[in-house]
C-alpha positions, 0 to 999 in steps of 0.5 A: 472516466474518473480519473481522466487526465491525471497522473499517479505513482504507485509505488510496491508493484511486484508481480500481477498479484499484487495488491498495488496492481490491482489498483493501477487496474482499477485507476487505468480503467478510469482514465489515469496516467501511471509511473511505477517503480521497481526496488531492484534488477530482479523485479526490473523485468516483472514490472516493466513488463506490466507497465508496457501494457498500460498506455503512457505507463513509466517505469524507474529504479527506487529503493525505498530505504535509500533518500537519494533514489526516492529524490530520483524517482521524483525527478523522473516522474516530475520530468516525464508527467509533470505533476502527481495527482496521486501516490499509492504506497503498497510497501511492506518488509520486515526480515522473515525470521522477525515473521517466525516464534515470539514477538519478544524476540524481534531483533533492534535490527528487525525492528528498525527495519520494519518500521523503516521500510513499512511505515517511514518509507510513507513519510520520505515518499509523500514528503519527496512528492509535495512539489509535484502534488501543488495541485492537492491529490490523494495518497493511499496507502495499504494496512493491515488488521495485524495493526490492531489484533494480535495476528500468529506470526505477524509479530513486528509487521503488526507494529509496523502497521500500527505506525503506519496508521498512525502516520496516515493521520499526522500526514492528513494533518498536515497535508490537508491544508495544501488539498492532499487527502491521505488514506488507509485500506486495510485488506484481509489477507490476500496470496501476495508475494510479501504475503508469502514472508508470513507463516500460515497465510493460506489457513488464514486465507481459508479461515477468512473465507469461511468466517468473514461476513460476506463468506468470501476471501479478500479479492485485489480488485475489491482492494483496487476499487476501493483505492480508486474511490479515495483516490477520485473525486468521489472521496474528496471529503475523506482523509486521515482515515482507515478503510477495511476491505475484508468482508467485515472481518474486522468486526467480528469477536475473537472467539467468533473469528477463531470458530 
């Protein structure tokens, strides 16, 4: 019970697929207390329903790309749980013909949409949490290798990725003094809902499988468990830092990957 007694948000929940799921499973499993959020009245249902079956489990309405409904979710979870011991951001969109074709054609729209909803969304939400967290806690929030490499048909969430990371280590910066820890996990690709925006992502899942060291594809719950590391104290001298879940893809050399 590693988590006995403490309270989180996990913002990105969309089905029982998600990435974001697995990790209020592993968290749960451990003793915490959870709040969810649902962008829209289409996932209202999917997430509500889930969070009915953890004990204790709160639901609300928030769009990450909208300062007064992020205020809001922070005032419900403040009223209902009193204090946040952890945050787990799993939100990641860019429009799906940003997805498709050549990267130098990314549209200012898309740009700025990428990087507000995938990366910035990170700040307003960690910032909007602080006076719920005066006790410290951890922030865990999810990456990707695109961040990094050159991933076919990744093209502006590569760059969104790449300012999240980054902002992951100016966050520990600044939190660290008031005992926030903040972390990346960036897992291999896994059949997700987002996932699906991405063209190819069932070869990649495949070539993945095939190639990664381990010889096996991504799993949510090793994603789950590894949230739960940083999250507990088990992860307490960590910060600032990316942590790859994908089998020891990420170490491999491109032409060792593309065989």
């Amino acid at each position: 019970m590693l988590l006995e007694g403490k309270n989180g948000l996990i913002v990105g929940v969309a089905n029982k697929h998600s990435i974001a799921w697995a990790i209020a499973e592993s968290v749960v499993r451990e003793g915490a207390k959870l709040a969810f959020n649902y962008q829209n009245e289409r996932l209202k249902e999917n997430v509500e329903k889930l969070a009915g079956d953890l004990p204790g489990a709160k639901s609300y309405p928030c769009d990450v790309s909208n300062d007064e409904e992020i205020d809001s979710l922070m005032k419900n979870v403040g009223t209902d749980m009193g204090r946040l011991d952890f945050l787990v951001h799993s939100v990641a969109f860019a429009p799906r013909e940003e997805l498709t074709g050549e990267f130098i054609n990314t549209t200012r729209q898309g740009f700025a949409t990428a990087l507000d909803v995938s990366a910035y969304s990170l700040v307003a939400l960690s910032r909007a949490a602080l006076p719920l967290m005066s006790e410290g806690g951890s922030i865990i929030t999810l990456s990707y290798l695109g961040a990094n490499r050159v991933v076919p048909h990744y093209n502006v969430m590569g760059v969104a990725k790449a300012a999240l990371e980054s902002t992951v280590r100016y966050l520990a910066s600044d939190l660290g003094p008031r005992g926030i820890r903040v972390n990346a996990i960036s897992a291999g690709p896994i059949r997700t809902l987002a996932a699906r925006g991405v063209s190819g992502i069932s070869k990649m899942v495949d070539h993945h499988r095939v190639v990664a060291p381990l010889r096996h594809a991504t799993e949510q719950a090793e994603v789950g468990d590894t949230a739960l590391f940083l999250i507990s104290s088990l992860g307490r001298g960590i910060t600032g830092e990316l942590i790859y879940v994908d089998g020891g893809y990420n170490i491999l050399g491109s032409l060792v990957a593309m065989e």
